[in-house]
N, C-alpha and C positions, 0 to 999 in steps of 0.2 A: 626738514619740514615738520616730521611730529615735536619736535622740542621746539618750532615758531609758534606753533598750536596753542602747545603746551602751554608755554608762556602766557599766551594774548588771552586763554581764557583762565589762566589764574596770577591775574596780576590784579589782586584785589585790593583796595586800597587798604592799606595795614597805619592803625591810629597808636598805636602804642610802642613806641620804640625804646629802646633801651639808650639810656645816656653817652656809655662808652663812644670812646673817638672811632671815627671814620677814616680809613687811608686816603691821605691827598690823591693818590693815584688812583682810585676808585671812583674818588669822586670828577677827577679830569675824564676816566673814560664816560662818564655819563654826561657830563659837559659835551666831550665829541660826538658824543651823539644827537643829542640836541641840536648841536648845531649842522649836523647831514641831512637834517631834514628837510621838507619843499617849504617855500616861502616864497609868498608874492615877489613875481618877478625876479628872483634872488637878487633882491637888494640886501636881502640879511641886515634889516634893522633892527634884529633882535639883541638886546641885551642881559646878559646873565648875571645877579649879583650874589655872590656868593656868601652868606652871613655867619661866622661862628662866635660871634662877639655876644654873651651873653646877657649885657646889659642893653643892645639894639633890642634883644630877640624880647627881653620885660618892658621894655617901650611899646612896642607893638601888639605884644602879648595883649595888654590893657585895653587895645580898641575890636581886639579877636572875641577875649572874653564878654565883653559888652553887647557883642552883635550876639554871642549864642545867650547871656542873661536876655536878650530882650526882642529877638529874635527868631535864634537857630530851633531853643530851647523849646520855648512855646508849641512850636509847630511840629514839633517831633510827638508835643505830648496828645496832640488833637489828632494827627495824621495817621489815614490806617497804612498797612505794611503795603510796599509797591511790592509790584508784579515779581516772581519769580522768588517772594518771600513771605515769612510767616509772623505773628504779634511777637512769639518768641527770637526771632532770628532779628525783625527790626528792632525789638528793646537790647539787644546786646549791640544793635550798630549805636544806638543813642546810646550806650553807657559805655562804647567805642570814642565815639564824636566829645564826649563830657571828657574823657580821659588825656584826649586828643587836645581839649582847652586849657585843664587846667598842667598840662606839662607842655605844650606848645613850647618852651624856652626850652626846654631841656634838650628835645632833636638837636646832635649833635652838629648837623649841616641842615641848613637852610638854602635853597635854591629858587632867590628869587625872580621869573619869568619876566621880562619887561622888552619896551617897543619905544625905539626912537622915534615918537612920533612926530613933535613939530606942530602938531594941529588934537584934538577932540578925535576918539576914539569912533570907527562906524561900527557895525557889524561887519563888514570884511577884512578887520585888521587883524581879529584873532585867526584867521587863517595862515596870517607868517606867524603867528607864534606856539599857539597848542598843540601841530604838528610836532614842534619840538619839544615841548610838554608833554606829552605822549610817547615819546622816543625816549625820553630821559627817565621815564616811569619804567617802561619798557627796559632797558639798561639795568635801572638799579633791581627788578626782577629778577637778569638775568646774573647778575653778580651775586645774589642772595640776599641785599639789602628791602628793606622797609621805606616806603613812599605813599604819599598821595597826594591829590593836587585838593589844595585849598584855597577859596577866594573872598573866603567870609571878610577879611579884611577889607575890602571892595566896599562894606560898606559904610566903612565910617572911613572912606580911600584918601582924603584931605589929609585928617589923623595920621593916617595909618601910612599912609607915602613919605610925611615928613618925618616922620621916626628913622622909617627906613633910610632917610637920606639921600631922596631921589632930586635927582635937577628940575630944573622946568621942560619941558618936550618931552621926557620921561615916563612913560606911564606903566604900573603893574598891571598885571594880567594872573599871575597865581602864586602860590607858596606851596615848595616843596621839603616839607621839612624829610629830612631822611635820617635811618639810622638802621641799627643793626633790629631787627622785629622778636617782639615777645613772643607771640603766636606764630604761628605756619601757617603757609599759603596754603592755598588750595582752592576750589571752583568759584568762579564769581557767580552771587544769585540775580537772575536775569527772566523773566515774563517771555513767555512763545512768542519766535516771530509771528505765527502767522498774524499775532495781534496788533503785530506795530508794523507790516509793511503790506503794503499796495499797488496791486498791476494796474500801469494805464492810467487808471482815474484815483482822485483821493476815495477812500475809503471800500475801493474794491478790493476785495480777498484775492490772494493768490494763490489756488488750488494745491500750485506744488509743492507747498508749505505746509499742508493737511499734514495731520499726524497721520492720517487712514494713506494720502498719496506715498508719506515715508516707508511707511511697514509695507507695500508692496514692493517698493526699490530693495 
C-alpha cells in the first residue's frame, strides 16, 4: 500500500524524455494494463495504437505544434500559476510543455488512446477509455519510464486523426508519448482539498478537511 501511494502521488507528468529505445516488453506490460481497466459495460472498445514510426510522429508533430504556436502558447503566457504552484514552478512547466513540442517526434513510443465508436463522441465515452489511460500512466511509473497524457492534438483532430491513420468510427482520445525521463519523479504540485471538495451541497466546506480538523487527528 505505501509504494501504491507512493506512485499515485508522484506520477507526474514527465515532458522531456530521452530518445533511446523502449523494450517491446515494457511497453506490452503497460499495454496490459490498460487494458484491465473498468470500461463501460466491458465492451472493451478500446483501441490502442502503438506509433514508433518516425515520420507518422513529424506528420502529426505539425498540427501539435500549431495548437501550442496559437494556442497552448498564448495562454500559458497570460495565465497565473494554479493552485498548489508558484510563477516559478509554472514557467518551468511552460518551458517543460515547449520542450515537450518541439521533440514530440523524438519519444521513442507513442501510445495512442482511441474508441471504436461507430457514432460522435458524448461526454460518457471517455469513461471506457481514460481509466485506461490512467493505468497505463500509472504502469509506465512503476517500471521507471516517463509519460504523460496529451490531447492538444484534439485540436486540429481532422489533421491530426488522418496522419495518424485512423479509420472512420475510430476516434482518439490522447497521446502518450513515453520514454526513458531526463528529470526525476517526485511530488505532484496540487491546491488543498478543502478548496475543491464539498459536503452535501455545491460549494459547502467540508470541516474535516480543515487544516486546524487535521493537526488534531
Amino acid at each position: 500500500m505505501p509504494e501504491l501511494f507512493e506512485i499515485l502521488h508522484g506520477t507526474r507528468a514527465m515532458r522531456r524524455l530521452k530518445p533511446d529505445p523502449v523494450p517491446d516488453e515494457l511497453i506490452r506490460k503497460i499495454l496490459e494494463a490498460g487494458a484491465s481497466a473498468a470500461n463501460g459495460g466491458n465492451f472493451q472498445r478500446w483501441r490502442f495504437l502503438v506509433i514508433k514510426d518516425r515520420e507518422i510522429k513529424k506528420a502529426v508533430k505539425v498540427h501539435y505544434k500549431r495548437a501550442f504556436d496559437e494556442i497552448i502558447g498564448p495562454r500559458y503566457k497570460t495565465s497565473a500559476p494554479p493552485p498548489g504552484s508558484s510563477a516559478a514552478k509554472y514557467h518551468r512547466q511552460h518551458d517543460a510543455v515547449e520542450y515537450l513540442t518541439d521533440h514530440f517526434d523524438e519519444a521513442p513510443v507513442w501510445i495512442v488512446a482511441c474508441l471504436q465508436e461507430g457514432e460522435a463522441p458524448t461526454r460518457m465515452s471517455g469513461a471506457s477509455i481514460y481509466p485506461a489511460v490512467q493505468n497505463m500512466l500509472l504502469a509506465a511509473r512503476g517500471l521507471g519510464l516517463g509519460a504523460t497524457l496529451t490531447t492538444r492534438h484534439l485540436f486540429f483532430e481532422e489533421d491530426s486523426e488522418r496522419a495518424l491513420g485512423l479509420p472512420p468510427g475510430v476516434c482518439s482520445y490522447a497521446i502518450l508519448p513515453i520514454g526513458w525521463p531526463m528529470g526525476n519523479f517526485g511530488p505532484v504540485g496540487r491546491g488543498p482539498l478543502e478548496e475543491i471538495v464539498y459536503l452535501d451541497r455545491w460549494g459547502e466546506r467540508w470541516d474535516a478537511l480543515s487544516p486546524a480538523s487535521n493537526d488534531g487527528e
